[in-house]
C-alpha positions as CSV (number, residue, x, y, z in Angstrom):
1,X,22.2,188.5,270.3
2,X,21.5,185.9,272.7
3,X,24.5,185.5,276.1
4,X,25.8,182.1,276.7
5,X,25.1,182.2,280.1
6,X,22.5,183.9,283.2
7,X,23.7,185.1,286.1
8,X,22.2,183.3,289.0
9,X,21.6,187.1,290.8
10,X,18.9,187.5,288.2
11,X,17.3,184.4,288.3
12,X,17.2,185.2,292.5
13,X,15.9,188.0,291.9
14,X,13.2,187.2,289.2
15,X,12.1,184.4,291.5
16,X,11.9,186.9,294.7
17,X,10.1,189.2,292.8
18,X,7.4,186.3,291.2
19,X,6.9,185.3,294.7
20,X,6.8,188.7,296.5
21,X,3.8,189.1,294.1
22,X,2.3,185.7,294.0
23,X,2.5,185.4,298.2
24,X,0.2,188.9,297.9
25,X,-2.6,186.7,296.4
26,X,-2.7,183.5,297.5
27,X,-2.9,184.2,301.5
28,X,-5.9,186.7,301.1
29,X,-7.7,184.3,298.7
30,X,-10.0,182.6,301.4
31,X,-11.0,185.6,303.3
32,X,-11.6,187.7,300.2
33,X,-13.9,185.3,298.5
34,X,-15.6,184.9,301.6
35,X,-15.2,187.6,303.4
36,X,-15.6,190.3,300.7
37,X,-17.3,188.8,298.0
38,X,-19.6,187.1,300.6
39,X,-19.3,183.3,298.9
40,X,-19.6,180.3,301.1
41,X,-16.2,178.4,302.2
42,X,-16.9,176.0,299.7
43,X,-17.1,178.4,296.7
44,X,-13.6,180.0,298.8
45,X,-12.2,176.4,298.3
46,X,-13.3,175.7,295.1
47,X,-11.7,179.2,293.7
48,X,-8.3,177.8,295.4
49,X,-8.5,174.4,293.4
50,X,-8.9,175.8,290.3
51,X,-5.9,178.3,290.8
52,X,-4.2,175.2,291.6
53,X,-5.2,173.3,288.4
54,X,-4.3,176.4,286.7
55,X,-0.9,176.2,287.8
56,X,-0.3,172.5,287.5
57,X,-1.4,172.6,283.1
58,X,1.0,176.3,283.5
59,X,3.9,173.8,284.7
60,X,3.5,171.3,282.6
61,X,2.8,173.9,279.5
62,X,6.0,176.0,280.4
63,X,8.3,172.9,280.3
64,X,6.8,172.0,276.7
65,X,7.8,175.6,275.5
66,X,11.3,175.6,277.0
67,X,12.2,172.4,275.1
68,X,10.1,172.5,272.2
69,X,10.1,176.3,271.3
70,X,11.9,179.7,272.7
71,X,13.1,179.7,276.0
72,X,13.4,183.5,276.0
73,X,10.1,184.0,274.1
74,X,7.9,181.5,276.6
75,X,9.7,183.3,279.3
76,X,8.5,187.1,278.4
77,X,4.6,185.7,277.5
78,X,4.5,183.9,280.7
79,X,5.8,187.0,282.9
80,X,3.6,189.7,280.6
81,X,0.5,187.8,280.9
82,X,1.0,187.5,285.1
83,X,1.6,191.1,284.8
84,X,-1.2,192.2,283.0
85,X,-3.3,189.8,285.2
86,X,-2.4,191.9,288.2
87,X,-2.9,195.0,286.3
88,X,-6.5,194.0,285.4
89,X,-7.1,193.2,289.0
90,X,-6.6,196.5,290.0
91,X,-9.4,197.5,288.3
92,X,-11.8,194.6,288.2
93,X,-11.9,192.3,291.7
94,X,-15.5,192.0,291.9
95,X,-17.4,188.3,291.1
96,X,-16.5,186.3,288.8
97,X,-13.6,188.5,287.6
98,X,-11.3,187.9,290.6
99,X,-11.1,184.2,290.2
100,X,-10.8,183.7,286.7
101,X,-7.8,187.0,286.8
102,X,-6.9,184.5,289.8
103,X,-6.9,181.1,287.9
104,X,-4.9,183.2,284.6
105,X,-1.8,184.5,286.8
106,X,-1.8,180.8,288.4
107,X,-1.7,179.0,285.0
108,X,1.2,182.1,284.0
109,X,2.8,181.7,287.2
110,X,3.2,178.0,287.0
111,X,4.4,178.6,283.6
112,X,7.0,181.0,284.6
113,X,8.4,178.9,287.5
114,X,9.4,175.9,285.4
115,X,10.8,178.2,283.0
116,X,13.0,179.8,285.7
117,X,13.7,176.5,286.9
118,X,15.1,175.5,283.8
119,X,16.8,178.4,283.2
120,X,19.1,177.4,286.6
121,X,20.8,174.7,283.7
122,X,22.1,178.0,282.4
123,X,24.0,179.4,285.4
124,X,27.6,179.2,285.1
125,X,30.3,178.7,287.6
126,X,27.9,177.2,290.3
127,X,26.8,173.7,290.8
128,X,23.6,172.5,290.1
129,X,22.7,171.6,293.4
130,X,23.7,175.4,294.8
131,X,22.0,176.8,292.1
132,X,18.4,175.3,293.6
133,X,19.2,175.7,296.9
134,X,19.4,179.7,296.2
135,X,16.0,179.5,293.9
136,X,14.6,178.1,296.5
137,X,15.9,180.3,299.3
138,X,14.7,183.4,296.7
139,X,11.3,181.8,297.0
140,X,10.7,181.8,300.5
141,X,12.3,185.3,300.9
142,X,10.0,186.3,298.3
143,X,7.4,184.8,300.4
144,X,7.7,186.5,303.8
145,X,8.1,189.7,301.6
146,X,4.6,189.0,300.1
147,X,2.9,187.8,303.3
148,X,3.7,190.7,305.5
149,X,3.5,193.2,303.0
150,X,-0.7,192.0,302.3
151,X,-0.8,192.2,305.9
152,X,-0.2,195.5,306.3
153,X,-1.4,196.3,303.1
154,X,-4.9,195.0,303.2
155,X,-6.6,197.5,305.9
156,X,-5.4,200.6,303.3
157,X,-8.1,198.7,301.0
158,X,-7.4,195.9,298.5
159,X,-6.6,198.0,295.4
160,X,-3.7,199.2,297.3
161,X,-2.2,195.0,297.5
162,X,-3.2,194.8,294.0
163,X,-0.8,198.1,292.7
164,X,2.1,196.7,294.9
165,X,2.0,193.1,293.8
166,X,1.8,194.7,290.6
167,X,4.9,196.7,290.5
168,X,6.5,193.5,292.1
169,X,5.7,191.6,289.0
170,X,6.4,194.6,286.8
171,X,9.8,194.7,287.9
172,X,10.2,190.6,287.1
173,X,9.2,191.5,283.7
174,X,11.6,193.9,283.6
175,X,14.0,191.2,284.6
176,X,12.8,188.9,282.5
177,X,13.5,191.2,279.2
178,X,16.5,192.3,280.2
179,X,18.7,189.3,281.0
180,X,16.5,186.2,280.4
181,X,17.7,186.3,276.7
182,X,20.5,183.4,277.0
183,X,21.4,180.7,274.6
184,X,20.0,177.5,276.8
185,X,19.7,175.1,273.7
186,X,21.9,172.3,274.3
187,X,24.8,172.5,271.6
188,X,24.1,168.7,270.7
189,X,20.2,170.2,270.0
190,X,21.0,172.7,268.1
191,X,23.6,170.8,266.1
192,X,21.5,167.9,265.1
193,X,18.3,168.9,265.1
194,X,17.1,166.5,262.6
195,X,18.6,163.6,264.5
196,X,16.6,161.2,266.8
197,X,15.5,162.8,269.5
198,X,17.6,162.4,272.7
199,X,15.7,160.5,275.7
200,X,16.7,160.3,278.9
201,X,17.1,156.5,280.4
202,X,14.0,154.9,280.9
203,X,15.1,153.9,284.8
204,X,15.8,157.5,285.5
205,X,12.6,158.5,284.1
206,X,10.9,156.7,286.6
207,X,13.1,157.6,289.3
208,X,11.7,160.9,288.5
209,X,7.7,160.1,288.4
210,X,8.7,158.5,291.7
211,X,10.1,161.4,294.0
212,X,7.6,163.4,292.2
213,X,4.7,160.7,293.6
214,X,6.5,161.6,296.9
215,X,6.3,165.2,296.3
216,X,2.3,165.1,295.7
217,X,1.5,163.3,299.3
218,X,4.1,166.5,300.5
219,X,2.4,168.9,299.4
220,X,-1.0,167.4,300.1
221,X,0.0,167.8,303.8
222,X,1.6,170.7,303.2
223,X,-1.5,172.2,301.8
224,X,-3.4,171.5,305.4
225,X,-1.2,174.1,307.3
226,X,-2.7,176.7,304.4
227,X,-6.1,176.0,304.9
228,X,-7.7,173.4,307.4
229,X,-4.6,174.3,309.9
230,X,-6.0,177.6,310.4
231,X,-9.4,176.5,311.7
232,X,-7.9,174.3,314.1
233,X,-5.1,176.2,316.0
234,X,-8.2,179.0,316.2
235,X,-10.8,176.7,317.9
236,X,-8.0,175.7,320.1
237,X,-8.9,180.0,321.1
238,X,-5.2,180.9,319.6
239,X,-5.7,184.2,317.9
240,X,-5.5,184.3,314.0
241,X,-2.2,186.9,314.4
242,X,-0.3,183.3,315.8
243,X,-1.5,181.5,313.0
244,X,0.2,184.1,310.5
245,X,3.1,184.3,312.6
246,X,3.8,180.9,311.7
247,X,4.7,181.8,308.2
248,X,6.8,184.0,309.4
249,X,8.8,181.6,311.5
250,X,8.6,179.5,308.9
251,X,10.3,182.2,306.0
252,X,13.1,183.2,308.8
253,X,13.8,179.4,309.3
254,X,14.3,178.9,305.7
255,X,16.3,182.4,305.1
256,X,19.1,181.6,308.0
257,X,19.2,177.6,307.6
258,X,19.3,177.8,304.2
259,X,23.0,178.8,304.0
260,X,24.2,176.3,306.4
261,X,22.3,173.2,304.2
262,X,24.1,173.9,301.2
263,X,26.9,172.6,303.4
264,X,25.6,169.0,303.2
265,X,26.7,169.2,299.9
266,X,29.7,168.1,301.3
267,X,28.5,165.2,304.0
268,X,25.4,164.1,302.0
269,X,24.8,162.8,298.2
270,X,21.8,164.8,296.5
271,X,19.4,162.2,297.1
272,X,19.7,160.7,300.7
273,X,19.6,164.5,301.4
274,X,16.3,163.8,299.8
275,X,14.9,161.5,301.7
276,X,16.0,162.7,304.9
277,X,14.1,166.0,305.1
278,X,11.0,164.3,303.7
279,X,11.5,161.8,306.7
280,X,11.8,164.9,308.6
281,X,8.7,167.0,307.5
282,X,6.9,163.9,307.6
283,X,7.0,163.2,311.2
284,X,6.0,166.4,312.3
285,X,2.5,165.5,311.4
286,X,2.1,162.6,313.7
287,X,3.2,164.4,316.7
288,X,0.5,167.1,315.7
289,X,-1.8,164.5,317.9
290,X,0.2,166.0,320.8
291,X,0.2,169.7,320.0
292,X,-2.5,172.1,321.9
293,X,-0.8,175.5,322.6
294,X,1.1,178.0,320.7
295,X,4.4,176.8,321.6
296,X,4.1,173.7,320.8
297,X,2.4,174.3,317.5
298,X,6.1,176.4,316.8
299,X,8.4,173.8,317.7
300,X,6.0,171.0,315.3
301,X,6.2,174.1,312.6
302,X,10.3,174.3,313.2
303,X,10.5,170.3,312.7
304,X,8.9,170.7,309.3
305,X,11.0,173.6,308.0
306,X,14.0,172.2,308.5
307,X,13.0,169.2,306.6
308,X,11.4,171.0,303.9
309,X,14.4,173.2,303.7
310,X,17.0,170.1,303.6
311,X,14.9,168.3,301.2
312,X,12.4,170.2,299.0
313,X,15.0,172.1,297.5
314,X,17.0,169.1,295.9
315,X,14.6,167.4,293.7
316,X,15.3,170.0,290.7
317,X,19.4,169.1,291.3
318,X,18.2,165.3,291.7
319,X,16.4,165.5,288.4
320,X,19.1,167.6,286.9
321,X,20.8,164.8,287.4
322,X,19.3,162.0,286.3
323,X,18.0,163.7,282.4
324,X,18.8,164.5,279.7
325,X,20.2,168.5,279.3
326,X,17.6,167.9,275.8
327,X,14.5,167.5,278.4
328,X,15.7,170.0,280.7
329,X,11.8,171.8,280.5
330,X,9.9,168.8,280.6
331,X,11.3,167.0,283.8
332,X,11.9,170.3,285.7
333,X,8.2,171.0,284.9
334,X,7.0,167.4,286.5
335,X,7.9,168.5,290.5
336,X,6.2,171.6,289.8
337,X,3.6,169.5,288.5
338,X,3.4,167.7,291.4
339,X,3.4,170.6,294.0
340,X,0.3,171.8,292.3
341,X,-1.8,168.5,292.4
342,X,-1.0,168.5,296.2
343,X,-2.0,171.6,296.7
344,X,-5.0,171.8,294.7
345,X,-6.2,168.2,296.6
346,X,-4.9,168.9,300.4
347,X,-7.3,171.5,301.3
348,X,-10.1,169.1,299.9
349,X,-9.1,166.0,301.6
350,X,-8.5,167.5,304.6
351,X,-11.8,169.2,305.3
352,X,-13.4,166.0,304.2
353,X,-11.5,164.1,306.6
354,X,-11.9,166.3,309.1
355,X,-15.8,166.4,308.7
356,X,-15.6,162.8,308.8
357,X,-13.4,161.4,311.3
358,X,-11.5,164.6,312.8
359,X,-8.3,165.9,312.9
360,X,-6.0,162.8,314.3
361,X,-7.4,160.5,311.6
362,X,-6.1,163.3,309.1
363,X,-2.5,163.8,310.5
364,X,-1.7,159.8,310.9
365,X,-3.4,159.3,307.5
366,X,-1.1,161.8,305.4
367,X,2.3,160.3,307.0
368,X,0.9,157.0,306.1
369,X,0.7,158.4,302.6
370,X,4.5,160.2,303.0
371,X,5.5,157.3,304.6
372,X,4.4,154.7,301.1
373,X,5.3,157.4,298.5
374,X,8.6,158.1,300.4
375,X,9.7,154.1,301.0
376,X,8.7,154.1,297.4
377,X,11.0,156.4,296.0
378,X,13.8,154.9,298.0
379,X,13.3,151.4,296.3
380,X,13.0,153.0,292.7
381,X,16.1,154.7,293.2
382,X,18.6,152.2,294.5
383,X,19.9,152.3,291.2
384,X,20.5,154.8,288.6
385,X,22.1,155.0,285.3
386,X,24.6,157.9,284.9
387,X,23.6,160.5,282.3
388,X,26.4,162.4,280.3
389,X,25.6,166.4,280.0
């Protein structure tokens, strides 16, 4: 029988363990295809957009079957197929199987992340807002796990990161069975379910598409430190190790500061805490023109942590906010959404740009794009219409 609530320690831990797993994969992607599989860059690139693609129709996909089906169901699919994904991989990472196992745990992956996201509607005795804020702080632990695990993984040969992200995403199934079986219908759903369907207010809605324009242009740039960022701090004859470093300054960032945002809670509403940190991370780019050693490179690095940890975090609250509890799936789904698009286009753009007209034409012309989305968002949202849960 269904619970009427989920603690949030299981959906942290689910989350960690999804992105423990997932952060095996995606940082080994470029130099595997390449590297090991001997395909060009641009094949490299290519087998990144399509995992990206993947993700974005498993976002959108895994908000339809939270509203529209079972929550608990979609939930245990999306998590089995990941893991059998993994599982296969193992066996079979050889060309073409490795990107199309790739693209399927993406397109699960995605899936499973709006459902967990939704699921945080479910938590009881916690606000919405704190609720996020830990997800996301499970993510990026999850993520520092996963990164320097592959790194010390990867030289004890590749089947080795395949069994451990395996067992990391056997034990979010295991999760997943065990306590993701919760009543999340919303009692006015499951009361009148032949009634008129409950929409959330028009304005609202496109509040939402708004921050979740913002969120593309975000993660576009965001994208660049993952792929054309690399090539850059290297010709600059900073070893690769600093590069990777970065992430882990980044993940420690996140892990410590994350306790001390939650605090704004009490200073900041939910959405100008919004639009500062994507004022924040957008800056840092700019003053990327100015950045030539290691140091440096840190302290620009720092600067967009702290706004992606102050920002990022409180769209899903934000959202929370402004629908509907009866589209809970489909508008937690759109952010995710938009992360995807950005990532999948950012490494594109920016080694077209880069070919083109170099690498400060690239970092003025993504704040420009922040900087339109973001003054965009702002006007949209000067008003709002207050939804009753």
């Amino acid at each position: 029988m269904p619970r009427q609530s989920i603690k949030l320690k299981w959906l942290f831990m689910a989350s960690l363990l999804n992105n423990a797993g997932a952060a095996m994969l995606w940082p080994l992607t470029t130099i595997y295809v390449h590297e090991y599989l001997n395909k060009s860059m641009t094949v490299a690139g290519l087998v990144i957009f399509f995992s990206s693609m993947g993700m974005m129709f498993g976002n959108y996909l895994g908000g339809w079957l939270f509203d529209n089906w079972k929550p608990y169901a979609a939930a245990v699919i999306t998590v089995t197929v990941a893991t059998l994904g993994n599982v296969l991989m193992i066996f079979f990472h050889g060309w073409p199987m490795f990107p199309i196992l790739l693209a399927v745990i993406c397109f699960a992956d995605g899936s499973g992340l709006t459902v967990i996201n939704s699921y945080g509607s479910a938590v009881t005795g916690h606000t919405a807002r704190y609720v996020y804020n830990m997800l996301y702080m499970a993510l990026n632990v999850g993520v520092v796990v996963g990164t320097l695990l592959v790194g010390t993984l990867l030289d004890l040969g590749i089947e080795i990161v395949f069994i451990v992200a395996s067992v990391c995403y056997g034990a979010y199934l295991l999760i997943t069975v065990l306590h993701f079986n919760v009543d999340v219908r919303p009692k006015a759903t499951v009361k009148n379910q032949q009634a008129a369907a409950v929409k959330s207010p028009r304005h609202n809605v496109h509040i939402v598409y708004a921050y979740c324009l913002c969120l593309v242009t975000v993660y576009l740039s965001y994208a660049l430190w993952e792929s054309v960022m690399s090539v850059h701090i290297t010709d600059m004859h900073i070893p690769f190790f600093a590069y990777s470093l970065l992430w882990t300054i980044n993940g420690a960032v996140i892990v410590l500061g994350q306790p001390l945002v939650t605090r704004l809670a009490d200073y900041l509403s939910v959405k100008r805490q919004i639009i500062i940190g994507i004022a924040i991370f957008a800056i840092s780019f700019p003053l990327l023109i100015w950045v030539h050693s290691f140091a440096m490179f840190v302290v620009d690095f720092v600067i967009l942590t702290i706004g992606e940890m102050v920002g990022i975090p409180s769209v899903p609250a934000y959202i929370d906010v402004l629908t509907v509890a009866e589209e809970t799936g489909k508008y937690q789904g759109m952010p995710n959404v938009a992360m995807s698009i950005g990532r999948a286009l950012g490494p594109v753009y920016g080694g077209w740009v880069v070919d083109q007209a170099g690498y400060n034409f690239l970092f003025v012309s993504v704040f420009v794009m922040m900087l339109v989305t973001w003054l965009y968002a702002i006007m949209v949202s000067r008003r709002s219409v207050k939804v009753i849960k």
